[in-house]
N, CA, C and O of each residue as an XYZ file, in Angstrom:
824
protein
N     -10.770    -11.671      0.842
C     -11.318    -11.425     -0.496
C     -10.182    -11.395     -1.494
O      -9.217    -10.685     -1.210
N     -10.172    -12.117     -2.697
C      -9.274    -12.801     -3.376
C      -9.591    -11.936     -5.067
O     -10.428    -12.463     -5.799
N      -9.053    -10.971     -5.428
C      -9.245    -10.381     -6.831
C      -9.100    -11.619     -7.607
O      -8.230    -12.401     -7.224
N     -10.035    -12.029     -8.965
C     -10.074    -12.818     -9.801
C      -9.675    -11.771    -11.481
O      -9.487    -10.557    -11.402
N      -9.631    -12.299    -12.441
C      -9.100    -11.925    -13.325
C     -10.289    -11.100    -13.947
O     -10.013    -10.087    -14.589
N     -11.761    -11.537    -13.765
C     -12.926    -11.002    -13.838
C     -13.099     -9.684    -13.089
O     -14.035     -8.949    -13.405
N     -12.262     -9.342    -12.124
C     -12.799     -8.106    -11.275
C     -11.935     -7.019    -11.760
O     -11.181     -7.011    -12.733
N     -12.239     -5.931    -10.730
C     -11.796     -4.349    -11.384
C     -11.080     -4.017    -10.265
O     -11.061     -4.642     -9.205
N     -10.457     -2.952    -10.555
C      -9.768     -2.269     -9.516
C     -10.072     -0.570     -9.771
O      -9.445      0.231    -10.464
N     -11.119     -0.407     -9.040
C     -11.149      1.023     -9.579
C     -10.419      2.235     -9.205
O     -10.479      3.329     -9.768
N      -9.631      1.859     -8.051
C      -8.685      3.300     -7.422
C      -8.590      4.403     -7.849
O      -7.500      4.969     -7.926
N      -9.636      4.910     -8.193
C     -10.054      6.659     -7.981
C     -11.310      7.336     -6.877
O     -11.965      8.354     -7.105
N     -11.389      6.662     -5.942
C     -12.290      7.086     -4.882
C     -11.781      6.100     -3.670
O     -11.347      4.961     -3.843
N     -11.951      6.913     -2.139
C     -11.722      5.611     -0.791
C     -12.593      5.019     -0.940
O     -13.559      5.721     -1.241
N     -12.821      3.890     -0.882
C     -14.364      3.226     -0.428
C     -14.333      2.708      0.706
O     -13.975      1.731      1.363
N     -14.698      3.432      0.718
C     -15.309      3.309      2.780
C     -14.631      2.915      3.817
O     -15.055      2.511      4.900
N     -12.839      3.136      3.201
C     -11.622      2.790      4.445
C     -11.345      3.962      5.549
O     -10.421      3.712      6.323
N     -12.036      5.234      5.729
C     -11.773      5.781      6.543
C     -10.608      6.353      5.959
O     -10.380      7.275      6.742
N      -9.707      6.397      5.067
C      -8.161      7.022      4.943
C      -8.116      8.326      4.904
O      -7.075      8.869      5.274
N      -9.472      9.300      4.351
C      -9.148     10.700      4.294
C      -9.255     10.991      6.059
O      -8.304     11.288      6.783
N     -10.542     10.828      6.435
C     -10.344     11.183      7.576
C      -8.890     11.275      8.236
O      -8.203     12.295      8.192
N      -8.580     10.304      8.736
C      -7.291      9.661      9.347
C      -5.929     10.500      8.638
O      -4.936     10.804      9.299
N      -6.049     10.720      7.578
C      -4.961     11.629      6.647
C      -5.258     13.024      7.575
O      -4.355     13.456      8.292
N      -6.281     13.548      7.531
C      -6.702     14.558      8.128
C      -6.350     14.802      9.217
O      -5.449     15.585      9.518
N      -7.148     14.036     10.089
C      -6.064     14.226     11.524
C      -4.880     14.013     11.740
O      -4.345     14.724     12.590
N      -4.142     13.069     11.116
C      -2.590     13.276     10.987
C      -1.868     14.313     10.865
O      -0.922     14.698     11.552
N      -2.511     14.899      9.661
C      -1.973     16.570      9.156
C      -1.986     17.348     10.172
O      -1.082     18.129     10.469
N      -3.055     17.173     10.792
C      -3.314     18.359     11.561
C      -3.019     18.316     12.915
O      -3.403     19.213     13.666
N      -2.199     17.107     13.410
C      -1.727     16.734     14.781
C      -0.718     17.568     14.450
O      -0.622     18.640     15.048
N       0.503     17.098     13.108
C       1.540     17.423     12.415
C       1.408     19.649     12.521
O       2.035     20.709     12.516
N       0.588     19.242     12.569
C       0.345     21.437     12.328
C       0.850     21.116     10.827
O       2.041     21.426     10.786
N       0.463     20.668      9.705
C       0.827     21.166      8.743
C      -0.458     21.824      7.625
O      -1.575     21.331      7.783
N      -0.344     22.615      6.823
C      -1.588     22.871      6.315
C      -1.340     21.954      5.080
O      -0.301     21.295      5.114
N      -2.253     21.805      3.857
C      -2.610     21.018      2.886
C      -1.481     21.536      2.241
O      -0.491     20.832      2.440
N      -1.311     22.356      1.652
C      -0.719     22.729      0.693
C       1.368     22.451      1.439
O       2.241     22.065      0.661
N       1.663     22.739      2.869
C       2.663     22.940      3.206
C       3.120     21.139      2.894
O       4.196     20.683      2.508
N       1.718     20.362      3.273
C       2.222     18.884      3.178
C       2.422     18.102      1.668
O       3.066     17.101      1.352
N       1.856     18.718      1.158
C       1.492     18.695     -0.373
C       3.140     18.978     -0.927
O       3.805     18.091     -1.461
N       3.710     20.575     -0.653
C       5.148     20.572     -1.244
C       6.483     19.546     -0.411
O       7.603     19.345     -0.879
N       5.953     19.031      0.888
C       6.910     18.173      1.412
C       6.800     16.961      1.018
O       7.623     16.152      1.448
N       6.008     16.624      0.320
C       6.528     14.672     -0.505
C       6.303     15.412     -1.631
O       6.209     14.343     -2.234
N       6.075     16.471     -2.746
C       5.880     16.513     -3.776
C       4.998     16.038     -4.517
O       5.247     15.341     -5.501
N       3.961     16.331     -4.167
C       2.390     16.339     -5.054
C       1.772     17.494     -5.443
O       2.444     18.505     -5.646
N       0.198     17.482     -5.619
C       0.102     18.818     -5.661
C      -1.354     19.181     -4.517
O      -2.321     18.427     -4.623
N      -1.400     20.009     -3.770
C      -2.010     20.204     -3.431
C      -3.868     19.759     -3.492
O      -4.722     19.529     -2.637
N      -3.843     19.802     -4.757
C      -5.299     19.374     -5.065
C      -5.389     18.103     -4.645
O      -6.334     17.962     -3.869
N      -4.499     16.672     -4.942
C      -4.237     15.628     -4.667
C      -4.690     15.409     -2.794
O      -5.590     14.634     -2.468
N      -4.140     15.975     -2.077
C      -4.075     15.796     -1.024
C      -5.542     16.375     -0.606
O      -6.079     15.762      0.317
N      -6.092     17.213     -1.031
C      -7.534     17.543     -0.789
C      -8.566     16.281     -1.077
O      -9.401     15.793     -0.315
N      -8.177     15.867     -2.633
C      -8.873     14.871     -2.570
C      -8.946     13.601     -2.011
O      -9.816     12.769     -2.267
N      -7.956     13.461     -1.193
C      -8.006     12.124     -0.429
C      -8.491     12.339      0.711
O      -9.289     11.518      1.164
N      -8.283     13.016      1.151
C      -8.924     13.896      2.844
C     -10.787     13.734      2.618
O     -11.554     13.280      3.468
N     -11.200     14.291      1.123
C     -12.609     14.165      0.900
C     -13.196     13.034      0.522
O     -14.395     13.002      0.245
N     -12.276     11.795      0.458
C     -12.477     10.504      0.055
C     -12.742     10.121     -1.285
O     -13.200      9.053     -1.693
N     -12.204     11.684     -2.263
C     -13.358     11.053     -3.484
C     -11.879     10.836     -4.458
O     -12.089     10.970     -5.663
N     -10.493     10.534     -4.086
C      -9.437      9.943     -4.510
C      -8.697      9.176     -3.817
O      -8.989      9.017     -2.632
N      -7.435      8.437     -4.437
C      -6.650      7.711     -3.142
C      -5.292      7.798     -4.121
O      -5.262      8.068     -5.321
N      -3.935      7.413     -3.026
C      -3.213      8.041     -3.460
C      -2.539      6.699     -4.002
O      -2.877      5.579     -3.618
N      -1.733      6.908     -4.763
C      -1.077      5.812     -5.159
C       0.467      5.392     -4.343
O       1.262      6.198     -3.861
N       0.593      3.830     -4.369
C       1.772      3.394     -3.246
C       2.638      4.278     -2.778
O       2.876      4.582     -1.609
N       3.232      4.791     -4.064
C       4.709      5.611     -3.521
C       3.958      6.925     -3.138
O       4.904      7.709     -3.064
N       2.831      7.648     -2.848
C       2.579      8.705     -2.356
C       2.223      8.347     -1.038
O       2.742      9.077     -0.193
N       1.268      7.167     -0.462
C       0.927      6.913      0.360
C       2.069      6.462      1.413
O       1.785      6.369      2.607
N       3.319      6.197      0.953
C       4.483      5.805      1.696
C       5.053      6.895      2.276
O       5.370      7.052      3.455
N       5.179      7.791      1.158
C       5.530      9.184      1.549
C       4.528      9.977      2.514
O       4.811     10.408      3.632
N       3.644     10.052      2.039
C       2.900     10.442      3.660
C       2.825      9.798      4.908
O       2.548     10.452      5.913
N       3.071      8.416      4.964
C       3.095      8.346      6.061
C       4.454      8.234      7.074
O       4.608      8.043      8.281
N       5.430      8.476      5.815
C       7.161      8.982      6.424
C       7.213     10.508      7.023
O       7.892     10.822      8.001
N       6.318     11.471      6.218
C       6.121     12.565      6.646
C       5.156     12.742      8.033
O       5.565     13.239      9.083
N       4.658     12.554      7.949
C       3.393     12.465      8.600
C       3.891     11.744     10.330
O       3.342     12.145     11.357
N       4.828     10.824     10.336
C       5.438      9.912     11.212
C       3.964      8.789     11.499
O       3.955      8.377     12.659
N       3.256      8.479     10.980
C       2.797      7.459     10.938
C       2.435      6.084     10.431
O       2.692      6.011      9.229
N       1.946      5.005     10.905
C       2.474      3.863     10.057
C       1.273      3.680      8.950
O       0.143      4.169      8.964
N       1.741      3.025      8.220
C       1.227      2.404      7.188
C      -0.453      1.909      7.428
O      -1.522      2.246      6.920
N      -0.166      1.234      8.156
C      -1.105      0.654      8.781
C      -2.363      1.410      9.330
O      -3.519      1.028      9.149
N      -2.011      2.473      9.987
C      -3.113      3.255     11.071
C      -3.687      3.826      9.559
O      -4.873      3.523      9.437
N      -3.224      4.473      8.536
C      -3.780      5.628      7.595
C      -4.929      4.595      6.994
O      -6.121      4.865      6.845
N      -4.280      3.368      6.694
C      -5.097      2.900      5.228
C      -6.022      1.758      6.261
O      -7.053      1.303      5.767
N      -5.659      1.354      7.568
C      -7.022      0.353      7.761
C      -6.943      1.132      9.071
O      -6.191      0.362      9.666
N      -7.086      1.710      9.585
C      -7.012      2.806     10.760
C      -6.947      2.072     12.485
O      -7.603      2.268     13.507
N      -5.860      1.219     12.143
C      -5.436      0.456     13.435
C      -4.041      1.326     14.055
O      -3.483      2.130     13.309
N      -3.601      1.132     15.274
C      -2.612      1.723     15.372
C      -2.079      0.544     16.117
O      -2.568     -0.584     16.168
N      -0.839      1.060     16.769
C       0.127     -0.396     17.032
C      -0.216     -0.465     18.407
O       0.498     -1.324     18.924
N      -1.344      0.289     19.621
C      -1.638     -0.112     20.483
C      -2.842     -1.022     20.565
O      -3.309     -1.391     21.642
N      -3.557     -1.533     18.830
C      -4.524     -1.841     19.025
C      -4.117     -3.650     18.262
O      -4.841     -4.593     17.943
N      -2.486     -3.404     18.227
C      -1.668     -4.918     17.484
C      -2.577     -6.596     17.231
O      -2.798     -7.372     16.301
N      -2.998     -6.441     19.299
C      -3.461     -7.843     19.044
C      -5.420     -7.955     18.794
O      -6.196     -7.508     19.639
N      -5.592     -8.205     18.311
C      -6.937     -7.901     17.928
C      -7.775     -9.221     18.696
O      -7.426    -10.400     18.640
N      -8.780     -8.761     19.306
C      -9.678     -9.849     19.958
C     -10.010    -11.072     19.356
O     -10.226    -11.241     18.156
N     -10.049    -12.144     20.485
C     -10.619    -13.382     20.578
C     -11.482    -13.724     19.461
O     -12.404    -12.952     19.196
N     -11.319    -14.726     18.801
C     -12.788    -14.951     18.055
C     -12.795    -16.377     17.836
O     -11.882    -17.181     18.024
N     -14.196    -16.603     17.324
C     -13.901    -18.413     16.738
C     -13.834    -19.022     15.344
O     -14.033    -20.136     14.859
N     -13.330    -17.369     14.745
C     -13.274    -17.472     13.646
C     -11.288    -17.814     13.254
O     -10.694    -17.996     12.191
N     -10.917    -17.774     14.401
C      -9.588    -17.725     14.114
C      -8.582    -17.488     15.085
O      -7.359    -17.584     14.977
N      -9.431    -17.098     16.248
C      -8.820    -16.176     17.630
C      -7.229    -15.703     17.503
O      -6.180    -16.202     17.913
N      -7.530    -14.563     16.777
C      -6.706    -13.913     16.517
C      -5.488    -14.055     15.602
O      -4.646    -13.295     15.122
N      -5.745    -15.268     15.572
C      -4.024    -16.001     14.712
C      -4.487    -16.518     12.940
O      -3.660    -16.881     12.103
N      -5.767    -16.435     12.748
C      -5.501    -16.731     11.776
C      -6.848    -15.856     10.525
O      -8.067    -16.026     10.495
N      -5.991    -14.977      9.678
C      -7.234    -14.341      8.848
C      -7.552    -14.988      7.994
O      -6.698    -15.491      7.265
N      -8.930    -15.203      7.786
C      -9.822    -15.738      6.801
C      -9.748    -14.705      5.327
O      -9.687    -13.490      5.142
N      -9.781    -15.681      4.616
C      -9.973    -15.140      2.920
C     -10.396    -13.999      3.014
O      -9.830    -12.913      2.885
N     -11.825    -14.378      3.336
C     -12.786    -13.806      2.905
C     -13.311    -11.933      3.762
O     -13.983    -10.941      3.480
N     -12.345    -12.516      4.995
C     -12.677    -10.930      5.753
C     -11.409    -10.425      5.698
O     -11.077     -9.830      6.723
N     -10.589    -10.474      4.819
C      -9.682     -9.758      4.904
C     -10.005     -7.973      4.344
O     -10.777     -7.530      3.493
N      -8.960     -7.253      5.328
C      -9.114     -5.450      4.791
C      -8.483     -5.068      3.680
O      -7.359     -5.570      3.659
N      -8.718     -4.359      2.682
C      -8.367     -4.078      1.738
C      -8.257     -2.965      1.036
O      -9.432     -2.700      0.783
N      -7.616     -2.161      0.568
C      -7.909     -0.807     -0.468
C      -7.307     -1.009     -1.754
O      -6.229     -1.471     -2.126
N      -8.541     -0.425     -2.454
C      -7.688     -0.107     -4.285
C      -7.094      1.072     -4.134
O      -7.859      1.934     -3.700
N      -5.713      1.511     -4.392
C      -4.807      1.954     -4.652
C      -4.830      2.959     -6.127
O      -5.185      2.494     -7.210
N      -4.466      4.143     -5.972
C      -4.056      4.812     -7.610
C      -3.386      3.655     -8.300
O      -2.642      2.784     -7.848
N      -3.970      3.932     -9.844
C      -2.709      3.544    -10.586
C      -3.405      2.025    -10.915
O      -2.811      1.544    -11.880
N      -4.111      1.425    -10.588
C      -4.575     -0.175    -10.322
C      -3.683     -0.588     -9.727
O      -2.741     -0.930    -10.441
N      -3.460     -0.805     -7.963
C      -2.873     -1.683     -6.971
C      -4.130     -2.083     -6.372
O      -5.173     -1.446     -6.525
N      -4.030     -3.069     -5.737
C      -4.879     -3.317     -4.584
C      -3.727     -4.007     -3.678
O      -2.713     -4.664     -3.913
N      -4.491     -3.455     -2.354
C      -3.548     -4.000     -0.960
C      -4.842     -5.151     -0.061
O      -5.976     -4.747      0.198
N      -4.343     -6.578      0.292
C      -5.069     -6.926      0.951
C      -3.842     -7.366      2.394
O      -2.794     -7.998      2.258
N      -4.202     -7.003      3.225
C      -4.070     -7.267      4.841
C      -4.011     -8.751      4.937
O      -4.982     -9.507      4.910
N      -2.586     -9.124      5.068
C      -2.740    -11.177      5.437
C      -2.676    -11.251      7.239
O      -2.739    -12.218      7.998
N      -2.558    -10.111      7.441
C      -2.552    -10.530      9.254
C      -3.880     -9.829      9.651
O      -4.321     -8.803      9.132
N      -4.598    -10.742     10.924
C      -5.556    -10.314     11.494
C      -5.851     -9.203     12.305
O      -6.958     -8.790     12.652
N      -4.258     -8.583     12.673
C      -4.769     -7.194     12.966
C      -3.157     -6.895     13.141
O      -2.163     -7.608     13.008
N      -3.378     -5.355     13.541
C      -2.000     -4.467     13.253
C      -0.800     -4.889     13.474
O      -0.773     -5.377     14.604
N       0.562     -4.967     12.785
C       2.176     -5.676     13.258
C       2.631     -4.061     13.376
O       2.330     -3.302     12.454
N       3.212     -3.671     14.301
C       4.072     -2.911     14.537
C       5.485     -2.088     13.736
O       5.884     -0.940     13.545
N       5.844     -3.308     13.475
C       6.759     -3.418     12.455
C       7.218     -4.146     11.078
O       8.340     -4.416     10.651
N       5.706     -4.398     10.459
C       5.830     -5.295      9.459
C       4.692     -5.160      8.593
O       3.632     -5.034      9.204
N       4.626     -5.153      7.498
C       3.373     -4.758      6.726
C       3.380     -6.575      6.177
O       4.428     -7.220      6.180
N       1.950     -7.217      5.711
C       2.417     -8.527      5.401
C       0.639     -8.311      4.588
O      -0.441     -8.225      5.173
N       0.991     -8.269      2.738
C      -0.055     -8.023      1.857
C       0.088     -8.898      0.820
O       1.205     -9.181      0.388
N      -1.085     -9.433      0.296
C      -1.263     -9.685     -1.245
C      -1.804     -8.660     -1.701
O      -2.881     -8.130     -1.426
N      -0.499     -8.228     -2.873
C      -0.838     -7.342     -3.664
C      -1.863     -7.774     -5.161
O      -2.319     -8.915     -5.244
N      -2.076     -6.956     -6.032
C      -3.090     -7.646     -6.956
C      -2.690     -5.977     -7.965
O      -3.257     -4.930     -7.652
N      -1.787     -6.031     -8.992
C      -1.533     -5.106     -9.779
C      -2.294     -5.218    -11.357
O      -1.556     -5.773    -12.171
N      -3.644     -4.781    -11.917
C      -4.400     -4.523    -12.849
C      -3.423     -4.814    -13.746
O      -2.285     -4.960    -13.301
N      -3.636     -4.946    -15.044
C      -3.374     -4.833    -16.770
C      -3.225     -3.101    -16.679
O      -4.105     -2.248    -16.565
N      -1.445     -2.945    -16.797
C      -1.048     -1.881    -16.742
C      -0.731     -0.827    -15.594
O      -0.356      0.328    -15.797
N      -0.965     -1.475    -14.233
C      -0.665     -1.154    -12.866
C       0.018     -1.075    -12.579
O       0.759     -2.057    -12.553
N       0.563      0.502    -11.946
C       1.642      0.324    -11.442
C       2.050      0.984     -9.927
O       1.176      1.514     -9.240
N       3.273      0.911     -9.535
C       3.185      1.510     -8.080
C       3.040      2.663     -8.169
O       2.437      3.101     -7.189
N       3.369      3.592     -9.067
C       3.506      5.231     -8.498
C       3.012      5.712     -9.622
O       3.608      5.487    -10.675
N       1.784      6.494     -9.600
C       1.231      7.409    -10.481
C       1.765      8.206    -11.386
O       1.503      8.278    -12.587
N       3.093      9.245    -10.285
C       3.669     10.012    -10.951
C       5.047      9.665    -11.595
O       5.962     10.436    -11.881
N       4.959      8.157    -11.769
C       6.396      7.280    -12.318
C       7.535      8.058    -11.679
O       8.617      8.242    -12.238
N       7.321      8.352    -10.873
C       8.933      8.593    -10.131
C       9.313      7.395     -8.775
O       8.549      7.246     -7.822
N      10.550      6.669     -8.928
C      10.656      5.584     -7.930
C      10.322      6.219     -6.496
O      10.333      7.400     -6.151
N       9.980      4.897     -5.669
C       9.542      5.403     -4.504
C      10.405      4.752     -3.698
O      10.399      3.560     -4.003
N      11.450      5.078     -2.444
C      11.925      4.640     -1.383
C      11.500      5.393     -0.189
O      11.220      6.591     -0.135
N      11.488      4.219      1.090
C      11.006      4.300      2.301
C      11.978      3.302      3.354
O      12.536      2.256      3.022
N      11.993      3.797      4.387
C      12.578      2.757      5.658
C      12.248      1.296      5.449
O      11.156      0.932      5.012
N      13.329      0.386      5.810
C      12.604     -0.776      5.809
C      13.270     -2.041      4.685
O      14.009     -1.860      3.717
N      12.846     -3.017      5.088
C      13.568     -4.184      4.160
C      12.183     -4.815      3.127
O      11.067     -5.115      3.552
N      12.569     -4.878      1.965
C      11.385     -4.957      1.365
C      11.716     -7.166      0.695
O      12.675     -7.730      0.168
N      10.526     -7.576      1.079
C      10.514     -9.219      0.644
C       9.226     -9.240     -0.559
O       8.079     -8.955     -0.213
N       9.592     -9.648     -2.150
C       7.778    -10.073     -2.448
C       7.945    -11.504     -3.394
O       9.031    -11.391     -3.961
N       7.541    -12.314     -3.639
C       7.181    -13.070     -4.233
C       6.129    -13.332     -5.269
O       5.020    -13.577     -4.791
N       6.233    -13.338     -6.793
C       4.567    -13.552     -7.666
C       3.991    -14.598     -7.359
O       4.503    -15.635     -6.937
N       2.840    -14.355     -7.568
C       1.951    -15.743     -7.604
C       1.730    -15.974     -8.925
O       2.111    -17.009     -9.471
N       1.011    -14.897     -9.625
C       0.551    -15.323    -10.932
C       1.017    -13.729    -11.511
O       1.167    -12.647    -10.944
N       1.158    -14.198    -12.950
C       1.265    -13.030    -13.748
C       2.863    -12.473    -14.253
O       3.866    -13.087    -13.890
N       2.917    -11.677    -14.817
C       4.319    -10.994    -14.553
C       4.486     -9.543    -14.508
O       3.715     -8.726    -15.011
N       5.883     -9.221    -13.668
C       5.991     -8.027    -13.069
C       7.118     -7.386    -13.058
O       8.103     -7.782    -12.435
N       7.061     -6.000    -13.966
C       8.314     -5.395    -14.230
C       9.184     -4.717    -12.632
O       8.814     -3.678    -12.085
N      10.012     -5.333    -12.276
C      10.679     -4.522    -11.417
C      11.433     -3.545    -11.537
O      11.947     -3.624    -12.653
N      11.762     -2.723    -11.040
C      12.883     -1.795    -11.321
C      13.479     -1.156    -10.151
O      13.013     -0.114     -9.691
N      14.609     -1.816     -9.598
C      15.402     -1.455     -8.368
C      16.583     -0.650     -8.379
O      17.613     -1.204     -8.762
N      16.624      0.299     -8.105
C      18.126      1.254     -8.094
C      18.168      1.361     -9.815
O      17.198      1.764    -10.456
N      19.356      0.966    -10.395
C      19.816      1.058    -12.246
C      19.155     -0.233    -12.723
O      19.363     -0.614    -13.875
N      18.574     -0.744    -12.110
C      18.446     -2.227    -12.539
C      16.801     -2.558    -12.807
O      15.965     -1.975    -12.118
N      16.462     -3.362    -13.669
C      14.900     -3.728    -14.418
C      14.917     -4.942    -14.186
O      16.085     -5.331    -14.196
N      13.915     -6.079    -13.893
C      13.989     -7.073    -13.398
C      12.330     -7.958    -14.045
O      11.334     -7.484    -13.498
N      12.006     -9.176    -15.146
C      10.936     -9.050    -15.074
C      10.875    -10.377    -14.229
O      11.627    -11.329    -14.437
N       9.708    -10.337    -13.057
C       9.339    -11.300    -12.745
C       8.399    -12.121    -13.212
O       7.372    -11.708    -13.748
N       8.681    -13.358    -13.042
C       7.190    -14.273    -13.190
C       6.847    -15.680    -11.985
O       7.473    -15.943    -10.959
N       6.062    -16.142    -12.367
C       5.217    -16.943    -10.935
C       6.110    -17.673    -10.340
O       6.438    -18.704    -10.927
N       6.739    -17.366     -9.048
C       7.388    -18.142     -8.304
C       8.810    -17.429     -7.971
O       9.547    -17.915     -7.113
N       9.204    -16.119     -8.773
C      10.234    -15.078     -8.783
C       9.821    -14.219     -7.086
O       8.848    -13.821     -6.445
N      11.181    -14.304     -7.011
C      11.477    -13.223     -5.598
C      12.074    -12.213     -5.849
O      12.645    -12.024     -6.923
N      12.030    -11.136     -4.595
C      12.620     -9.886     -4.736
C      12.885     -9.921     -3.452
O      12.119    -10.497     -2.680
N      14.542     -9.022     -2.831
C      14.793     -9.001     -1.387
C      15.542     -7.711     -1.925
O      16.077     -7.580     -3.026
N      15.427     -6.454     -0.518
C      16.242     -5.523     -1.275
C      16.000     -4.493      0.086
O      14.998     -4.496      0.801
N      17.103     -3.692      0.221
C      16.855     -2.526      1.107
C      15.651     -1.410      0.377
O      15.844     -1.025     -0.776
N      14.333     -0.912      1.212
C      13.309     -0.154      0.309
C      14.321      1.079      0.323
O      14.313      1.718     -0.729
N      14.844      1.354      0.918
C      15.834      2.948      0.381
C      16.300      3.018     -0.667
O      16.826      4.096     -0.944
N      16.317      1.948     -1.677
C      16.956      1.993     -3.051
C      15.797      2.234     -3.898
O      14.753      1.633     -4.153
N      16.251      3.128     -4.179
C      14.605      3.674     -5.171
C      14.164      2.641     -6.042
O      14.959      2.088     -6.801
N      12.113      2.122     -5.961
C      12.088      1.125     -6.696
C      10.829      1.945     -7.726
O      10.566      3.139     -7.865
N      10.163      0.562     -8.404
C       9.065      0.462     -8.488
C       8.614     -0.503     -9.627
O       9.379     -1.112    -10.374
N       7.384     -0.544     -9.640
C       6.831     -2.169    -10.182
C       5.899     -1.964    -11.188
O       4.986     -1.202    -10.874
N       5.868     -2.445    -12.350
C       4.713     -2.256    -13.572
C       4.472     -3.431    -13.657
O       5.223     -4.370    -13.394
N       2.806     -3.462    -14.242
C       2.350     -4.497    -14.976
C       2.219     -4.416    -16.554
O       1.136     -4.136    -17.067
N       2.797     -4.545    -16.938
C       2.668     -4.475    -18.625
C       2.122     -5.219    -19.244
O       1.954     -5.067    -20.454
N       1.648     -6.346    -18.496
C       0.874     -7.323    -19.544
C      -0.658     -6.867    -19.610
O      -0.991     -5.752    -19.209
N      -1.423     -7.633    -20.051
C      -2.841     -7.523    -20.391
C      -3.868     -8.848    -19.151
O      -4.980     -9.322    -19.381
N      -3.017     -9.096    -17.974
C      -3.292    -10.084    -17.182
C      -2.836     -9.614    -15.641
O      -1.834     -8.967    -15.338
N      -3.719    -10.056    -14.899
C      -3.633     -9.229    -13.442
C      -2.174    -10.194    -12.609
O      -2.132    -11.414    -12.770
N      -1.183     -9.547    -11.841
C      -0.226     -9.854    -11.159
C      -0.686     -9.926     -9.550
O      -1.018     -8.976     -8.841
N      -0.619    -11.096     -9.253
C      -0.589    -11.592     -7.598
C       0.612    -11.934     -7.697
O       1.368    -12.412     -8.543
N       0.641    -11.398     -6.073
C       2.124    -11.262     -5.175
C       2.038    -11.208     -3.881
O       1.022    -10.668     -3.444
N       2.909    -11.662     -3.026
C       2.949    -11.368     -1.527
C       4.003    -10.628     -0.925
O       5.101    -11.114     -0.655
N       3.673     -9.475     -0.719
C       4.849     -8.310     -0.125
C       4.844     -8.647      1.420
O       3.867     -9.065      2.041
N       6.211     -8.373      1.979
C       6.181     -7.794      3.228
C       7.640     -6.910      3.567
O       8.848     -7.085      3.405
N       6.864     -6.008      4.055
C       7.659     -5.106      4.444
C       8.099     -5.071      5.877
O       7.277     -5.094      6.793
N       9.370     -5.015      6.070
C       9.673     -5.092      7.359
C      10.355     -3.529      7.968
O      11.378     -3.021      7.509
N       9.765     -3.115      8.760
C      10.157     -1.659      9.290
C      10.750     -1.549     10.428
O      10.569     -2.290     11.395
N      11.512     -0.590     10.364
C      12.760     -0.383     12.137
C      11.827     -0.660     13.109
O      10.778     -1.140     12.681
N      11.912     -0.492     14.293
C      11.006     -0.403     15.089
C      11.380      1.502     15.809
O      10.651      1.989     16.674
């Protein structure tokens, strides 16, 4: 499923990805209570309630941070695969190797992000998304940069996109790359009045 310039991104409720749950039991494998996990990435408590109840979602750089805290991947929270479930069954839609447009997994994100899933089922060590950043979208709610483990690759498709890596501001436009260690504090705005496609992948230690 392919955001058009016509559609919305509403990222203030899960819709129907399962992520609070899954947040939930994480926490609570972790023994941590709401509020103890809440002051360890720096949010606020209420935040983290509401994603657990599905009726918020968190935005990129929070959702990274929980799942650094949390020790889980990316992957298991927001489409609830884990890395024993990597190769995903047979089909004749693609048998396994190749995802279709149209069934791809997806969540709207705080802030207007959307994440769509380009692999057919869980990578271990690699996140591989078209992103889709709204008119005025950006990665982190609470505008504070976000770094995480990992080597970060993205490319635009359409649109343009304020970067901002370590001291440095960067604007991209269609056909612009980005390569960069994610430990260098980043993050990404849309400032125009026109939606930004991109293809991230993140590559993580093992």
């Amino acid at each position: 499923m392919t955001l058009d310039a016509s559609a919305s991104i509403a990222g203030d409720f899960d819709p129907g990805t399962g992520l609070g749950p899954r947040l939930r039991e994480a926490r609570d494998g972790r023994g941590l209570s709401v509020r103890e996990l809440a002051r360890r990435i720096g949010c606020s408590a209420s935040l983290i309630s509401q994603i657990e109840r599905g009726t918020s979602v968190p935005s990129v750089g929070v959702l990274y941070s929980l799942a650094t805290e949390l020790d889980s991947s990316l992957d298991y929270l927001v489409f609830g695969t884990r890395s024993a479930d990597a190769s995903p069954p047979r089909s004749t839609t693609g048998a396994g190797v190749v995802q279709r447009a149209g069934c791809r997994q997806l969540i709207d994100l705080a802030s207007g992000v959307r994440w769509e899933r380009l692999t057919p089922g869980s990578d271990e060590t690699t996140d591989f998304l078209e992103v889709v950043y709204s008119p005025g979208g950006h990665s982190t709610d609470e505008r504070r940069p976000m770094r995480h483990e990992g080597r970060e690759y993205g490319v635009i498709l359409s649109g343009r996109l304020t970067a901002n890596v370590g001291f440095d501001s960067y604007e991209l436009g269609p056909g612009d790359s980005v390569a960069f260690d994610s430990a260098t504090p980043h993050e990404y705005l849309n400032k125009t009045d026109d939606y930004v496609h991109a293809i991230w992948v993140v590559i993580r230690p093992r």
